[in-house]
Every structure is written in C-alpha cells, then in structure tokens.
N, C-alpha and C positions, 0 to 999 in steps of 0.2 A: 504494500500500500504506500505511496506518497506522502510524504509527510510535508509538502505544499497545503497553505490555507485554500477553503474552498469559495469558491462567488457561486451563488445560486440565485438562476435564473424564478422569477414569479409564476405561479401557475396560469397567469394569462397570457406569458411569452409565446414564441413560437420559437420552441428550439429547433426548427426546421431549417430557420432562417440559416441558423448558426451550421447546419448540416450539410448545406447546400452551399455554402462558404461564403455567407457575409460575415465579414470580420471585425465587426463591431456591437459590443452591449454599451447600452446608454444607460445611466444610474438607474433610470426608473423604470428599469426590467429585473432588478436584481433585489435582491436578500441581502445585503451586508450585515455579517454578526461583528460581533467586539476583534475577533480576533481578524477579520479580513480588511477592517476597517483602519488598524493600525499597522499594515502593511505599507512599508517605505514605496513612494514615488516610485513605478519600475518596475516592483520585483511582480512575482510569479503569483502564479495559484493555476488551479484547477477547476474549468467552468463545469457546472452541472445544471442537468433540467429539471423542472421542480420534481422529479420523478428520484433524484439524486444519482441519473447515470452522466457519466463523464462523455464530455462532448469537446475540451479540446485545453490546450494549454494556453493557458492567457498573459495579458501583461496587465498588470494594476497602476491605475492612478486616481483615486477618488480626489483627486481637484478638479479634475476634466468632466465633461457632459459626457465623454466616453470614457464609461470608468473601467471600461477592459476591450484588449484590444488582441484578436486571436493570433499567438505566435505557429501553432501548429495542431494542427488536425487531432494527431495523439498524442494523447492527457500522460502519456506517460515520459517524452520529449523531454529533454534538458537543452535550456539555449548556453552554450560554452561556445568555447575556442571553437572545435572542430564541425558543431551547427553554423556556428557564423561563416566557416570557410565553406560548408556545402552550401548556402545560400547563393552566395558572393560567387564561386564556381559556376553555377548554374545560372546567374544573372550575366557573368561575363560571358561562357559560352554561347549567349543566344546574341547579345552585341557581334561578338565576333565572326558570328554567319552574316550580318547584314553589313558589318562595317569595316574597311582593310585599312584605317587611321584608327587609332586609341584617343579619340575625341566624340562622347558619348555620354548620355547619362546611364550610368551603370547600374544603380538601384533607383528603382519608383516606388519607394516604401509599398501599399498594400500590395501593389500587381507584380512586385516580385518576392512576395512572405515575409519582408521584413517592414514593418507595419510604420507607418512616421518617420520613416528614414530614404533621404535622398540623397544619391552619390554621385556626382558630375567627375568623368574624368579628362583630362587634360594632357592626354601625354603620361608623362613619370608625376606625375601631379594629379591629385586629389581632392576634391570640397566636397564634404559629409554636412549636410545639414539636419543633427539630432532633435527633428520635431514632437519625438516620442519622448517621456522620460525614459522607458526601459534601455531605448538609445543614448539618449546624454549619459544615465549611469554608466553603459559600456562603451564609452564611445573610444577607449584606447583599445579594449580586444576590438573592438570593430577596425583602429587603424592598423591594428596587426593582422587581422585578416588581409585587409586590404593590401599590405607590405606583400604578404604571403603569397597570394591566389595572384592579383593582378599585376604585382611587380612593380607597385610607384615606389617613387623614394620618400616624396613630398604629401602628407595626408596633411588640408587644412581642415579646420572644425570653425563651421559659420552658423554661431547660433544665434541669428536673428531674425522677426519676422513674427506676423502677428499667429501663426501657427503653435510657436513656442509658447506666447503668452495663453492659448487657452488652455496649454498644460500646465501651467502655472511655473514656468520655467521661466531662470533670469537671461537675459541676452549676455552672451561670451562669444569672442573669436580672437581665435587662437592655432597656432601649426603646433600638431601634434606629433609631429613626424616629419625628419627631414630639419627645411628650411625654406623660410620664405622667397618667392620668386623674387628676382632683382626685379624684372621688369616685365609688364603683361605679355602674355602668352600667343604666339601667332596658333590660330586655328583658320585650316584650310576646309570650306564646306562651300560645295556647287561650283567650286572657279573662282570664288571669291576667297578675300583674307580678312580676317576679325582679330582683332585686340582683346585677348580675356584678363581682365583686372583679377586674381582672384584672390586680393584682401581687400579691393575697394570701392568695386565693383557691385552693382546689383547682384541680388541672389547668389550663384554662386562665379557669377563672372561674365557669363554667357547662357544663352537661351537656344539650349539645342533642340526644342521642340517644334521651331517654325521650319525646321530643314526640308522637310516635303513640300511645305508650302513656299518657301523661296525657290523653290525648284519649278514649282507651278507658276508661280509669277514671272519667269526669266523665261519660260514659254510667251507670254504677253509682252516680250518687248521686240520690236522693230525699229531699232533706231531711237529716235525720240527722246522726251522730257519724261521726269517719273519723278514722283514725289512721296516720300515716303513719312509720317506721321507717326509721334510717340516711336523714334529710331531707334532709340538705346544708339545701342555703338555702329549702327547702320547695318542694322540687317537685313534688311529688304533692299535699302536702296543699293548697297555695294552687291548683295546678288544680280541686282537690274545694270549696275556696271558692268559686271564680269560677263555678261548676258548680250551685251554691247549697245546698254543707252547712251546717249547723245550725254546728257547731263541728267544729273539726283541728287536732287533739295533732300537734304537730312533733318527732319525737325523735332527738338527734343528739349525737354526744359532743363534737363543736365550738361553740363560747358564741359565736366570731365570725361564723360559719354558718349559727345561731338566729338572729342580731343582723340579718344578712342577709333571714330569712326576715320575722320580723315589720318590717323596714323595707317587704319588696313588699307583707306583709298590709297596713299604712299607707298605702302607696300607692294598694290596691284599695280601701280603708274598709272593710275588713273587719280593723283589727287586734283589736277585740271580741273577735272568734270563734274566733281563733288561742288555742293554749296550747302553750306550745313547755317539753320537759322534758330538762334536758344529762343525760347519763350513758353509761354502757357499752347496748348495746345490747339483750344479753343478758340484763344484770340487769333491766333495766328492762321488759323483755316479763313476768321473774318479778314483778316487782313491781306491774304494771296489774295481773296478773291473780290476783295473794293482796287486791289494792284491790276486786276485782271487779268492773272496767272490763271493758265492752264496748262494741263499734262494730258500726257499720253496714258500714263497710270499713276493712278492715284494707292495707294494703300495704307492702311489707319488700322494701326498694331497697340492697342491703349491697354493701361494696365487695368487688374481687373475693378470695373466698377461695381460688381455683386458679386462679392469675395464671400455672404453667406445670403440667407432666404431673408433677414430683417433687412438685408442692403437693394435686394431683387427691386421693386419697382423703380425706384431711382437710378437704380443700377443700368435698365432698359431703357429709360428715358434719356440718360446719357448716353447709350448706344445708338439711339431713335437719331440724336443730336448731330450725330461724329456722322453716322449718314450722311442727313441733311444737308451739312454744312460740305460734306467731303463731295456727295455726286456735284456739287455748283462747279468742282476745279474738273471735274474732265470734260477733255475736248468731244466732241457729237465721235460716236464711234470707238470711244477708249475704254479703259478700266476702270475697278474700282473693287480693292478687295479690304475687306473688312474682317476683322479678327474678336473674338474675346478668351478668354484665359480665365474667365467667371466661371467658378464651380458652381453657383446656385443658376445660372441662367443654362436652360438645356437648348438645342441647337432649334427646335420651333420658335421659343420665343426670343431667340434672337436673329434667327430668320424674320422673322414676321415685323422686328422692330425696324432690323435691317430695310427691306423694301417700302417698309410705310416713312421712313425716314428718308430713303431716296426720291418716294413720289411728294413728298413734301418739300426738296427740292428740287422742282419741277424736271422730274428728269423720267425716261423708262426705260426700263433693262431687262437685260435677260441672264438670270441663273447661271453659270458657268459650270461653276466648281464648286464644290463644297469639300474641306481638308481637314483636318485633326492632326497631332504629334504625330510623329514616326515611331517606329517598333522597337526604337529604345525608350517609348515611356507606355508600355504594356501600357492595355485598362484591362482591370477585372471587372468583368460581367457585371459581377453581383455589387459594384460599389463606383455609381454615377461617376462621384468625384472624380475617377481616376482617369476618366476621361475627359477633362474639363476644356480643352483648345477646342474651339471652332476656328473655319476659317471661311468665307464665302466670297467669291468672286465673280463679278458682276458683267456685264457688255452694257454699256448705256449708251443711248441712243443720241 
C-alpha cells in the first residue's frame, strides 16, 4: 500500500473525466481531510473516486483553483530522476521527427504528462518555465534531466507570469545550469533569422508556436509592402522578408523587441527593408491609416486579451477592434491574418468577432486559412487550453 496522502474525489464527480484523461481536479470536487490539507505546495498523493478506488497519481496545491493536477495514470508511479528523464525522452523524441534544428518547444506541460511545465529549447540552451508548484519544487532534477536526455549545457529557470501567481508562486529567474548567454541567441525558422533574448526577453525569449503560420503567411507575399502588428522581435514580418517583401513595418510597443527585430533583419541583409515603428498598438493602426498606409498584408499577432473566461467578453471586443481597424490598411485584393493566443476564446468566437470586425470596416473577405501551433506544442484532447493559438487569414476585397 502507499503511504502517499489520499484526495478524494465527491460523490457527484465524475471520475470518468479523470479516466479518460483530463488532468485536472478543481477544489470543489474533492474531500480534503486534515492530513491532505497540510500537504507542502507540490508534493504527491493518490487521487481516489468516492468509491475509494485509485484513479491516478496527483500533484497537490490547495492554493490553486486546481488543487491537483494528474502526474500519471498509475496510482502507484513515483515522479524521481529517472520519471523525469522518461518524460523529457519521449517529448524530445517526437521534436526530433519533425524538427533537424534543436530550436523547439520541448515540453507543453499537460500534452506532454508533465503538467505546468514549459521547456523552450535553444540550441545547448534551455528556458523551463515552472508554472506548477510540483515543478518549481523540482525544478533542478528537472534541469538535470534536461542536462541528461537533451544535452544542453545552459538550463534557465523563468518564473514569471501571471500563471505562476494563480499557484500562488513568487516570480524568480535564474540559470540553473551552465551560464548565462552573453548575447541573444540567433534562431533560424522558415528563411528567416530571430534574436532570442533568453533572460530578457518575453516568455521564454521567442514564440515558437507561430512557425506554421509564418510559413502560411510567406505563401501571401509577392513582392510588396507587409505590415506586421504586436511584432515582438518580428516575427511575421522578417518571415515576409525572407519570403521576398519589398518592405515590413514592424510595430510593437517594446524598443528592446524592435532592437531584436532589426538585429535578425541584419542578420538576413535585409535590415534596408525593415521599418520598425514603437507605440500602442491601437493608436498606431489609427495612425497608418489617417497617413494613408496601405499593405499588401497586413497581420495582427496581439497578446492575449482573454487570458481566462472573466476577461472573455472584453477580450472579443478587443479582437472585434484589431479587425476593424486592421482590414482599413489592406490594399483591395490583399491580406489580413489575424491571430489570438486566448485560452478562454475558442476558435468560433473568435472567428465570428474576427469577420464582424472586418465588415465593420467596410471591407469583405474570404476565409483562407485557419492555423494553430505546430507539433511541438501537442494539445490534449481532453484539455481546450492546450490548444489555445488560433490563427485566421483573410482575402479582402
């Protein structure tokens, strides 16, 4: 028998959920006694259905709204050293069928069993971001796994982000391994070249989940203007260079960001044809378009405005906006791809804001494309979240 404390699910749960592999119990499905209740941030137990048969090996945090988080299938499972490196094996092995560069996100916490835990790699370089507590407790066997299985030298630990807080986690970053890069990191994806800051930098440096969709988008260019919206370090638009645009407005409210973007345009020789412009995002769609700026393609990559369900309407409304505002810059016959990164907004309703915010600016299109991450950021079935990028591109008339 275990000698792990037990969580028991309510008798009006549905331990099926949990059987069929959604990976989360929320406080108000469960039984917490004296003893599961004073369980450290992190640690273990043993889920059971109110029937008290064992249904899977959990991780515990009752400061979170998910107060367990399924580590594995069988209740008998110990997470050590050598669980962490079969994980992390099996997460690199599936990278390494779609990908012949080590520049990847290597774990997507749920959709690859390791639950709140996100690993962006770099080359010999690392960024873990332990959004789980069971994670931040381990977060050094996790950089020794990583040392082991994947062979970086360099493991950073980026714990910030509003993720951590609803664990009830402090923010820390720190290189846990290794040593810190002197200087951002060139990442080669679609023909183009990217600067990855990865101590100062958004997230974990770079955003490797738009890679499919900068690849759809460098389909859409012929020459021409392309204007790219909420850039970070120019990720759309240096793909529409590599692609062979004419010229790509980079516009972003971060200067360190732009700095990043025209270092990759230098990189490719194409920093000429860059024009990068700092400000709000909003203002500045008003202001191309009272200049009378227009593009061949337009794309509006924002960060997320419905990050949960109480943010969702405003969240759509803001997307309805970035629309609006965005179909007025393409020229009759151009593009227009739209993105969100909202885990609470699913792909109809931001479909649906999407086109009612372009025929609001008097415009009409036609559907394209519709894109999501690439196959290094799995979704499990059973957990919406995990699929959270949309992407939608447009033909306006």
């Amino acid at each position: 028998m275990s000698d792990l404390p037990v969580i028991r699910l309510r008798p009006k749960s549905k331990p099926q959920a949990i059987r069929h592999g959604f990976p989360w119990v929320f406080a108000d499905e469960t039984v917490l006694d004296r003893r599961t209740k004073s369980i450290e941030p992190g640690g273990f137990a043993i889920l059971e259905d109110a029937e008290r048969k064992p249904l899977a090996l959990v991780t515990v945090n009752t400061n979170s709204k998910i107060v367990a988080r399924v580590m594995d299938a069988d209740p008998e499972a110990r997470v050590n050293a050598a669980w962490l490196e079969r994980r992390i094996a099996r997460a690199l092995a599936m990278r390494q069928r779609f990908y012949d560069q080590p520049f990847y996100r290597l774990v997507h916490a749920e959709a690859d069993g390791l639950p709140g835990l996100v690993i962006d790699r770099f080359g010999d370089a690392a960024v873990m971001q332990p959004n789980a507590a069971w994670a931040d407790a381990m977060a050094d066997r996790i950089a020794d796994a990583l040392v082991e299985i994947a062979g970086v030298s360099t493991v950073v630990l980026n714990g910030q982000g509003r993720a951590r807080g609803l664990e009830g986690l402090p923010e820390r970053m720190e290189v846990i391994r290794g040593t810190a890069p002197a200087a951002p990191i060139p990442v080669a994806m679609n023909g183009a070249t990217y600067l990855a800051d990865l101590m100062g930098g958004q997230k974990t440096g770079l955003f490797f989940d738009q890679r499919p969709n900068h690849a759809f988008a460098q389909s859409l260019v012929d020459k021409g203007e392309v204007l790219d919206m909420f850039s970070h370090v120019g990720g759309f638009g240096l793909a529409m260079l590599a692609a062979g645009a004419e010229r790509a407005t980079c516009v972003d409210a971060s200067a360190p960001a732009l700095e990043l973007a025209v270092g990759g345009a230098r990189a490719m020789g194409a920093e000429d044809r860059l024009e990068t412009l700092r400000g709000d995002a909003f203002a500045m769609l008003e202001q191309l378009a009272a200049d009378n700026r227009r593009f061949d393609v337009v794309i509006c990559d924002p960060p997320a405005f419905a990050p949960a369900k109480p943010a969702l309407e405003a969240g759509l409304r803001a997307y309805e906006r970035v629309a609006r505002l965005a179909a007025q810059l393409v020229k009759p016959g151009g593009y227009l791809g739209l993105c969100s990164c909202s885990h609470a907004a699913d792909m109809t309703s931001f479909r649906n804001v999407s086109a009612r915010g372009i025929g609001r600016g008097g415009r009409r299109g036609q559907l394209l494309h519709s894109g999501q991450a690439g196959p290094d950021h799995p979704t499990l079935p059973q957990l919406a979240e995990t699929g959270y990028l949309k992407s939608l591109f447009f033909r306006l008339d």
